[in-house]
N, C-alpha and C positions, 0 to 999 in steps of 0.2 A: 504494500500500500504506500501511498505516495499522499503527501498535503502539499495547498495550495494557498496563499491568501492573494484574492482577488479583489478590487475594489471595486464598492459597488455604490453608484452614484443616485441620486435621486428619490430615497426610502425617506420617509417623511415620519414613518408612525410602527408602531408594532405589528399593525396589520401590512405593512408593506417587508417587514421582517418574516413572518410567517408567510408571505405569497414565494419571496426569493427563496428558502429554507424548503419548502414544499416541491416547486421546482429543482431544487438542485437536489435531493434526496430521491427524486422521482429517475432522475434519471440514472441507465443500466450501470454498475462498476461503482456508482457512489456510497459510502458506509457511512459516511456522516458530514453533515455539515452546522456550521455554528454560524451565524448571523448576527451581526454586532450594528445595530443603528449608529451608536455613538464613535464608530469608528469609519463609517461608511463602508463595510468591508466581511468577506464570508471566508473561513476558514475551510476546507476541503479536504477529508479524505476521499482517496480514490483508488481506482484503481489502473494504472494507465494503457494495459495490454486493451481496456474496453472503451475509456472515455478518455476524451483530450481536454485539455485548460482550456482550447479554443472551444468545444463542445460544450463546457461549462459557463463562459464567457454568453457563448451565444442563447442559452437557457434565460441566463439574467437578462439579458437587451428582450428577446424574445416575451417576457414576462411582462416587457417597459421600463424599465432602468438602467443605465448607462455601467457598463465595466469597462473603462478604459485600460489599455495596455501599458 
């Protein structure tokens, strides 16, 4: 397993915590993610033989929030 911290722009509230959190657990190879509002920014285990950063990256935009590289 492999972690990532990714930043994640544009979460306003806790509900925007659990929509990012939700998406990135949802997808295949992920074992956990942590979601920090006051950091802008999501903590990732993974697995990388299944999911890429960019595949994770593109979950959060996809969701509506900015993960800049």
């Amino acid at each position: 397993m492999n972690e990532v911290t990714i930043k994640v722009e544009g979460m306003s509230c806790g509900g925007c915590v659990k929509n990012v959190t939700g998406v990135l657990k949802a997808l295949p190879g992920v074992t956990d993610a942590q979601v920090s509002l006051a950091d802008a920014s999501a903590t990732v285990r993974y697995d990388p033989a299944t999911v890429s950063v960019e595949a994770l990256r593109e979950a959060v935009e996809n969701a509506g929030f900015d993960s800049p590289t």
